[in-house]
Structures are given as C-alpha cells and as structure tokens.
Backbone as JSON Lines, residues from 0, in Angstrom:
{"i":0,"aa":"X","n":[-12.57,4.73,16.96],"ca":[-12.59,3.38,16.4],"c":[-11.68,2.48,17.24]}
{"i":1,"aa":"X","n":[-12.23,1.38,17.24],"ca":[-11.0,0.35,17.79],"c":[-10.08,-0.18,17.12]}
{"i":2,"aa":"X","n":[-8.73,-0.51,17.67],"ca":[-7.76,-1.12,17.11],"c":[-7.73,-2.72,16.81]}
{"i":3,"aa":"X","n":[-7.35,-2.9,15.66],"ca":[-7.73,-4.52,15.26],"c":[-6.16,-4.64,15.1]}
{"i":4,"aa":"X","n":[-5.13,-4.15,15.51],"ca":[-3.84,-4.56,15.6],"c":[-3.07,-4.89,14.03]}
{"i":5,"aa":"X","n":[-3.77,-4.68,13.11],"ca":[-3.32,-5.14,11.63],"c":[-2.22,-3.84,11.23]}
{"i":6,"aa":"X","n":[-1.16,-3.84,10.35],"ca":[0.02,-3.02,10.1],"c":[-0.1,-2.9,8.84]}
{"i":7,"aa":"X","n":[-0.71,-1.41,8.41],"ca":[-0.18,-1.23,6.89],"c":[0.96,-0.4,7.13]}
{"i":8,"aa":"X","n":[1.98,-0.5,5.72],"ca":[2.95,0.34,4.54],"c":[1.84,0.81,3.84]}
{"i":9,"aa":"X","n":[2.41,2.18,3.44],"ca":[1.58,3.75,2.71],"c":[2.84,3.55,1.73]}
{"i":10,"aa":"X","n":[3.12,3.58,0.97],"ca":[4.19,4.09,0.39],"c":[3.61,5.12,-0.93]}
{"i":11,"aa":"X","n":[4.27,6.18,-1.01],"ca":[3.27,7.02,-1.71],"c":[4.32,8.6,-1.53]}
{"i":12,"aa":"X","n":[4.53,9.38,-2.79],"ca":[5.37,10.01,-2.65],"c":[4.97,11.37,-2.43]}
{"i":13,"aa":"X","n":[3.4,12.03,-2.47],"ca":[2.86,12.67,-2.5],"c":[2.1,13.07,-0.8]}
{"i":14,"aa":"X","n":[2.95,13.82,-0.09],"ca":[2.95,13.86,1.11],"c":[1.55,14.06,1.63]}
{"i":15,"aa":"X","n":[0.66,15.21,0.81],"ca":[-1.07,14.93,1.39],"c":[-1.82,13.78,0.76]}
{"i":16,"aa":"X","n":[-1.34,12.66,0.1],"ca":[-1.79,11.26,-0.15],"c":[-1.48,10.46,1.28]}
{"i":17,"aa":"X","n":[-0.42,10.51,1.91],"ca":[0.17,9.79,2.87],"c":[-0.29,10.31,4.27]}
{"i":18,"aa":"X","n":[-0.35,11.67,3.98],"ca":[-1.13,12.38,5.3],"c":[-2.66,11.84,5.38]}
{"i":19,"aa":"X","n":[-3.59,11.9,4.11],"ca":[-5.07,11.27,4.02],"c":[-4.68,9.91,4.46]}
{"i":20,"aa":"X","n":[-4.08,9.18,3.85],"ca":[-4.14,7.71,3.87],"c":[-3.95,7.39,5.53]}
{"i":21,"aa":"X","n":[-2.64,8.01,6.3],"ca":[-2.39,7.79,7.65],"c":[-3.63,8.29,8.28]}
{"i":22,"aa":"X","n":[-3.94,8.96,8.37],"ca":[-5.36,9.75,9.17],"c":[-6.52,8.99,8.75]}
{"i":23,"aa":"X","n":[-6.74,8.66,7.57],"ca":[-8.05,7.65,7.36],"c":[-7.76,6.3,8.11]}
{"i":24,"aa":"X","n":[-6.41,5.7,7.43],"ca":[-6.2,4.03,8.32],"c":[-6.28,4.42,9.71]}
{"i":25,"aa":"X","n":[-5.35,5.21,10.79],"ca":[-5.6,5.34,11.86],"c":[-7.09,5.52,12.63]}
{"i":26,"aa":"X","n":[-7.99,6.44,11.69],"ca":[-9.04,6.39,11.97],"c":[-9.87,5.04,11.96]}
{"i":27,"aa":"X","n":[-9.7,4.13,11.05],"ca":[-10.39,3.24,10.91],"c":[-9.35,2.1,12.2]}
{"i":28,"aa":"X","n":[-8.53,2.1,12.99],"ca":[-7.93,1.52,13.86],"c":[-6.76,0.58,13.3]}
{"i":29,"aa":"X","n":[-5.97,0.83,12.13],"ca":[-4.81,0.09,11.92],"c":[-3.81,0.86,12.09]}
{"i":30,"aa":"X","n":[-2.6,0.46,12.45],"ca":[-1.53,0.97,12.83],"c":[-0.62,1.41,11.51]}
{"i":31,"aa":"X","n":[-0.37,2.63,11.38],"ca":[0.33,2.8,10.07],"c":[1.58,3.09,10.12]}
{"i":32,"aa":"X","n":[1.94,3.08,8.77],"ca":[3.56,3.39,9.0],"c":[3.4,3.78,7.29]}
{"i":33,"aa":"X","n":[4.36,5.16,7.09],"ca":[4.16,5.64,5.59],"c":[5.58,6.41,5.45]}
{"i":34,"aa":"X","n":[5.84,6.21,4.05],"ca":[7.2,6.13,3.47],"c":[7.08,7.08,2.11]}
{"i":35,"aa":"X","n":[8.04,7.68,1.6],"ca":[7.56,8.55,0.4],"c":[8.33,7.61,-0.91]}
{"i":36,"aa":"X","n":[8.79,6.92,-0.6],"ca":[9.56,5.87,-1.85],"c":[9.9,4.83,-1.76]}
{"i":37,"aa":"X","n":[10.29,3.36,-2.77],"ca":[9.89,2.89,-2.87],"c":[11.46,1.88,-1.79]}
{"i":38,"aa":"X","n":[12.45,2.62,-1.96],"ca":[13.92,1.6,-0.98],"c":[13.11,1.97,0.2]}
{"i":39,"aa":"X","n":[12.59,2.92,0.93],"ca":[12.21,3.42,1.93],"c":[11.29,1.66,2.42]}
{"i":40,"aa":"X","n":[10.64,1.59,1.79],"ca":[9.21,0.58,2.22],"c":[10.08,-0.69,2.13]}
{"i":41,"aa":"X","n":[10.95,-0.82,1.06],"ca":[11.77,-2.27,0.95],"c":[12.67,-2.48,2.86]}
{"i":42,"aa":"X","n":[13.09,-1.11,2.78],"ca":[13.41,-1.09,3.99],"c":[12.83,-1.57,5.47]}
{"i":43,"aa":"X","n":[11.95,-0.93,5.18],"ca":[10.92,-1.22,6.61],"c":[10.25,-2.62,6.33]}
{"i":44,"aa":"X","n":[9.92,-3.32,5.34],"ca":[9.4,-4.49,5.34],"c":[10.52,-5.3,5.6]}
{"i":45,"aa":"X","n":[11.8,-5.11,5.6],"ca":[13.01,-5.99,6.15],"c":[13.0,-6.1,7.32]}
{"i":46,"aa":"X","n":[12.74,-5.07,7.91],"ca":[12.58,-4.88,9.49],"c":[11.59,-5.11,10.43]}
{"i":47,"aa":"X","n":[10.48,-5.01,9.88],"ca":[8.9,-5.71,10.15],"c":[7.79,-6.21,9.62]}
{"i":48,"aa":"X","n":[7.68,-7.2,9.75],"ca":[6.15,-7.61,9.36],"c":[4.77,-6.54,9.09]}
{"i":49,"aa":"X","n":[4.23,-6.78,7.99],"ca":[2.67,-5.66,7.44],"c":[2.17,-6.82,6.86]}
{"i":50,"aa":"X","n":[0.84,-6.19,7.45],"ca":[-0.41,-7.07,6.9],"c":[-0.97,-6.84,5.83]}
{"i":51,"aa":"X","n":[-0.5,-5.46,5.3],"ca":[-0.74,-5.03,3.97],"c":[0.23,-3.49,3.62]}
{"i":52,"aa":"X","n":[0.24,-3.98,2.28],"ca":[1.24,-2.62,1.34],"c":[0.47,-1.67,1.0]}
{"i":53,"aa":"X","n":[0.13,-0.63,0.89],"ca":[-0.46,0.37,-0.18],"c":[0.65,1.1,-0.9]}
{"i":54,"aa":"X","n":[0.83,1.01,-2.32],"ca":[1.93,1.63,-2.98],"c":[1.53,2.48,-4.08]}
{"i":55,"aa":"X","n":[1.72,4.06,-4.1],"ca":[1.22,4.45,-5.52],"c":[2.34,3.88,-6.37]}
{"i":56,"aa":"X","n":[2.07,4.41,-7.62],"ca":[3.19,3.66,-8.85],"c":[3.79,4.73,-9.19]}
{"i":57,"aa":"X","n":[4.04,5.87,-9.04],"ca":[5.07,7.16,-9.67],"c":[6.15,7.86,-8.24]}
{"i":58,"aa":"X","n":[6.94,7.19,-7.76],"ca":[7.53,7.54,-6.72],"c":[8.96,7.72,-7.4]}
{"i":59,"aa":"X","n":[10.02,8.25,-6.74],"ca":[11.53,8.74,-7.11],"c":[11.88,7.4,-6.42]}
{"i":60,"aa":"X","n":[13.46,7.16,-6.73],"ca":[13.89,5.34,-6.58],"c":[13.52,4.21,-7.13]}
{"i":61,"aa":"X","n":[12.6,3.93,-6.57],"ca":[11.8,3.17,-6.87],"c":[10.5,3.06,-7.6]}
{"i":62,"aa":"X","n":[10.08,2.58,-8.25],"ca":[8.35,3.11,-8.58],"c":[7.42,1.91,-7.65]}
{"i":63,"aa":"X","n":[6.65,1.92,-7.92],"ca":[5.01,0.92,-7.28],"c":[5.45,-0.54,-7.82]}
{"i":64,"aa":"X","n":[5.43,-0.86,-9.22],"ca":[5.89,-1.84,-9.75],"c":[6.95,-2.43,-9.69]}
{"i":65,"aa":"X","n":[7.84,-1.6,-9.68],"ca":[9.56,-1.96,-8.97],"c":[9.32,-2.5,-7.42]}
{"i":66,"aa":"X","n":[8.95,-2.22,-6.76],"ca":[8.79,-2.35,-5.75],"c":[8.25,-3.32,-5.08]}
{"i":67,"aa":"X","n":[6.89,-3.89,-5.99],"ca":[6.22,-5.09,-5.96],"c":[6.88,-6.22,-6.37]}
{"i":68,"aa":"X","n":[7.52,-6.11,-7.6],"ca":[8.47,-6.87,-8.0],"c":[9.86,-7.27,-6.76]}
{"i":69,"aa":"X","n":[10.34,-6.11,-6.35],"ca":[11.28,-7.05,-5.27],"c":[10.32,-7.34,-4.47]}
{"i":70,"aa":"X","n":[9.29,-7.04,-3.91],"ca":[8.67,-8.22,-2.53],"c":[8.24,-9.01,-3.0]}
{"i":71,"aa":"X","n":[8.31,-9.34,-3.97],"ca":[7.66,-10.55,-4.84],"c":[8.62,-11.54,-5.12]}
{"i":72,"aa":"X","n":[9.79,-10.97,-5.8],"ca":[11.06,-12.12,-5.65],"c":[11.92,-12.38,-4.09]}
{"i":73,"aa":"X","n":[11.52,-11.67,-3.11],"ca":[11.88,-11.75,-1.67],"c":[11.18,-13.05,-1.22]}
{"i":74,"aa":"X","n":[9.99,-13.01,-1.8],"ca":[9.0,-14.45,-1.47],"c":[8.48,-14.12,-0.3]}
{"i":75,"aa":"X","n":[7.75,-12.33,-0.35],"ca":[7.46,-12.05,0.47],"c":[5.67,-11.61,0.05]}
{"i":76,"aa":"X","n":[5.02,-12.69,1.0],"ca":[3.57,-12.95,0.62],"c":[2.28,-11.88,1.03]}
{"i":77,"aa":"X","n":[3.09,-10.29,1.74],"ca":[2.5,-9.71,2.33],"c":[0.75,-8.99,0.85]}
{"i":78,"aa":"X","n":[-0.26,-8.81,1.5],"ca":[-0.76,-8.52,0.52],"c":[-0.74,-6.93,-0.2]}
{"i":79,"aa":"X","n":[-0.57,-6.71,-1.45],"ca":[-0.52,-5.34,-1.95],"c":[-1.69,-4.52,-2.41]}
{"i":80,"aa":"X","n":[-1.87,-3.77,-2.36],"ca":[-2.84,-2.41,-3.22],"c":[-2.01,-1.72,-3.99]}
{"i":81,"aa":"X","n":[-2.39,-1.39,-5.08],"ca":[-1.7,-0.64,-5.98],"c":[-2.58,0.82,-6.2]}
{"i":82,"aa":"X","n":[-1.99,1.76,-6.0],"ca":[-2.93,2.93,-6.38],"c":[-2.27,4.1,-7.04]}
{"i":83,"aa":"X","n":[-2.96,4.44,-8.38],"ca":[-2.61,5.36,-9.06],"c":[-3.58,6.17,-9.62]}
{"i":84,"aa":"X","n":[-3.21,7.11,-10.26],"ca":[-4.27,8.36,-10.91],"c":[-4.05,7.89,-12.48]}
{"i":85,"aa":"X","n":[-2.84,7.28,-13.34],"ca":[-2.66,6.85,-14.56],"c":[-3.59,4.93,-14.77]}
{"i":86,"aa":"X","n":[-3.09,5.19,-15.99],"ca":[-3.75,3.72,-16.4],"c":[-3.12,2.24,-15.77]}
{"i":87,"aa":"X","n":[-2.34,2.11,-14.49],"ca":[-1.53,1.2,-14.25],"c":[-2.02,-0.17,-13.61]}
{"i":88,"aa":"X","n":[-3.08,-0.45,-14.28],"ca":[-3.86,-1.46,-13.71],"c":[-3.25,-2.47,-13.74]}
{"i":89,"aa":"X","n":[-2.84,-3.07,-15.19],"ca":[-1.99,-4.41,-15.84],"c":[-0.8,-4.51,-15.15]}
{"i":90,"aa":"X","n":[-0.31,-3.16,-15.27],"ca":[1.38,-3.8,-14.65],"c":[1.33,-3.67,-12.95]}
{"i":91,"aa":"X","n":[0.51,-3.26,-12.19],"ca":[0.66,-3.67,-11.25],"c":[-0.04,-4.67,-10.7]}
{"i":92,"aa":"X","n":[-0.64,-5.47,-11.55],"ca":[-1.3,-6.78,-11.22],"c":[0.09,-7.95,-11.46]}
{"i":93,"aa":"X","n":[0.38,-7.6,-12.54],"ca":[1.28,-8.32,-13.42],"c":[2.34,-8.62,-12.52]}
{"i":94,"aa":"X","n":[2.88,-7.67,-11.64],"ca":[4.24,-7.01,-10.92],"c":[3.79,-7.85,-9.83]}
{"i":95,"aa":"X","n":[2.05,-8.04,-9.59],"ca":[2.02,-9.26,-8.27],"c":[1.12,-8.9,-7.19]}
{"i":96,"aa":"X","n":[0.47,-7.3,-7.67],"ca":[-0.59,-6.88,-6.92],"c":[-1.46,-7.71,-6.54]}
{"i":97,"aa":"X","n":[-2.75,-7.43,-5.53],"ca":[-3.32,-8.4,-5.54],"c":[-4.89,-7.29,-6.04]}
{"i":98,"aa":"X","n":[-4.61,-6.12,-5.32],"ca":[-5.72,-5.49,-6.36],"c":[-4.77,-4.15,-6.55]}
{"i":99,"aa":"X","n":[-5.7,-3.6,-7.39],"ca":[-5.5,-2.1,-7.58],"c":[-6.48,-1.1,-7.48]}
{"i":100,"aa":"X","n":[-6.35,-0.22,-7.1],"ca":[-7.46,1.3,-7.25],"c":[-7.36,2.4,-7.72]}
{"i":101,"aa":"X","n":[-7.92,2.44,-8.56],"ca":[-7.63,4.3,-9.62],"c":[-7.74,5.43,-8.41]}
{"i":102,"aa":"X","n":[-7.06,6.19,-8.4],"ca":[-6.84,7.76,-7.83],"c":[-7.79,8.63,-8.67]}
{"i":103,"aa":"X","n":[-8.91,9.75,-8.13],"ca":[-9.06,9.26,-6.76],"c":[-10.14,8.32,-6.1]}
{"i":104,"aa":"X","n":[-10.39,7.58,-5.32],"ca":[-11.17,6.63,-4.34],"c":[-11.99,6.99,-3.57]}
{"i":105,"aa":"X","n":[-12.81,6.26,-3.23],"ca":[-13.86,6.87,-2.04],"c":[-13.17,6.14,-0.82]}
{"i":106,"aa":"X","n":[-12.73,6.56,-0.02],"ca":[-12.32,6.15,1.58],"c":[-13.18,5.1,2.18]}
{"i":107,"aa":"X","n":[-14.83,5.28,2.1],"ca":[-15.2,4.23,2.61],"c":[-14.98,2.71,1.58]}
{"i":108,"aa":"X","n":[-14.87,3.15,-0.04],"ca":[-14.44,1.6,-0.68],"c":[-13.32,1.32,-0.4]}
{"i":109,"aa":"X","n":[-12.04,1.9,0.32],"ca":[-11.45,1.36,0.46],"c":[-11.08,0.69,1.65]}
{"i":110,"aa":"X","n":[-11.57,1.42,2.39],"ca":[-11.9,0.37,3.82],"c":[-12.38,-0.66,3.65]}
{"i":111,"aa":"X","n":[-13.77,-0.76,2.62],"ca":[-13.8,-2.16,2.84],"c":[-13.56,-3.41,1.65]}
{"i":112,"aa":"X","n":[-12.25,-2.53,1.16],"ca":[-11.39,-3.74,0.16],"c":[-10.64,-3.9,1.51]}
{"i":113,"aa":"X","n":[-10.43,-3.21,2.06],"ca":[-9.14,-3.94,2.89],"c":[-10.06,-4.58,3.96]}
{"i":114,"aa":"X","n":[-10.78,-4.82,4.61],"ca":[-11.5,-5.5,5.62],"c":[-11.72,-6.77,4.99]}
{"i":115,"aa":"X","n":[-12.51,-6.39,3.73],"ca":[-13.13,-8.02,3.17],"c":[-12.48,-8.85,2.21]}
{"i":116,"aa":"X","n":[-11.18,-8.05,1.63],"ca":[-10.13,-8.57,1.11],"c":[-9.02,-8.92,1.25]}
{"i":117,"aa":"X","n":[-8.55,-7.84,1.72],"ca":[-6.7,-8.47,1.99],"c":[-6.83,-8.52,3.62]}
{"i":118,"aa":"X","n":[-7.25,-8.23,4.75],"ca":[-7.1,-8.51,5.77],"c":[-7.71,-9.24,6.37]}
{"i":119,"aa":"X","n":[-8.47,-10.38,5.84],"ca":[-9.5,-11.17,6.63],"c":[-8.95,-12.22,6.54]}
C-alpha cells in the first residue's frame, strides 16, 4: 500500500489489539505510533502532532474517556475513535469523541471510517 503520510495514536492496553491495529494501519499506509495507556498517549500528543486518536476505554492510568477529556480541555482538535467491547458509546461521545466502534470490528469498516471520516 502507499503511504498517505497521515499519523495515528493506538492507545489500547491490550497488546494483540495494538499489535492488529499497528499491522492493519501500517498496512493500509499510515504511520503509527501505539501506547498501552492513557498518560502514555497524553504524552506523545505533547510531543507530536496525529491526525487521529484510536483509544479503547478500559486502560490502567488513565481510561479512553479520561483521556479524551484532557485532549479536549488541552483544546486539542485532533480527531478521536473510541473503541470498546462494553456499552461505552454515550460517554465517549460525551467525553468529545467524534465516533465510536464496538469491539469486535471488521478492519475493512474501519478503514473506511477513517478515510471518509476523520481523515479527509
């Protein structure tokens, strides 16, 4: 695949979630970068610019919603995905998501939420 130069955050505490997710985005040509919690990602978004977040919501530190919530009061406009296996639709909309996706997903829908949604 070719590279379209776009930068996601994985944040996701479940190491073969982050392993699929890096190997699918890379495959599809975005540059990834993946974190198992939620100071971890606050971290790296201090330090660089992403064109998009992917955050599950049950991580140690931090959770998904916590997390959204500080890039949200940072006044930081990057766009989010929220993804979980529980019912966390509301509060991570609420928290400032811009979508969310139940666990588990089909890989190709989510490629193209992120093509025709948050990265265009």
């Amino acid at each position: 695949m070719k590279t379209n130069n776009k930068k996601i955050l994985v944040a996701d505490d479940d190491p073969l979630v982050r392993k699929l997710l890096n190997e699918l985005l890379t495959f599809y040509g975005y540059d990834v970068d993946c974190v198992s919690n939620g100071e971890e990602a606050i971290a790296l978004i201090g330090e660089r610019p992403y064109d998009l977040l992917i955050t599950d919501y049950m991580m140690p530190k931090i959770n998904g919603i916590e997390l959204i919530q500080k890039i949200r009061n940072l006044n930081l406009s990057v766009p989010i995905i929220g993804i979980s296996a529980s019912e966390e639709e509301k509060g991570f909309l609420s928290a400032g998501a811009n979508l969310f996706i139940a666990k588990p997903f089909s890989p190709y829908a989510l490629k193209n939420i992120i093509e025709e949604i948050c990265l265009t």
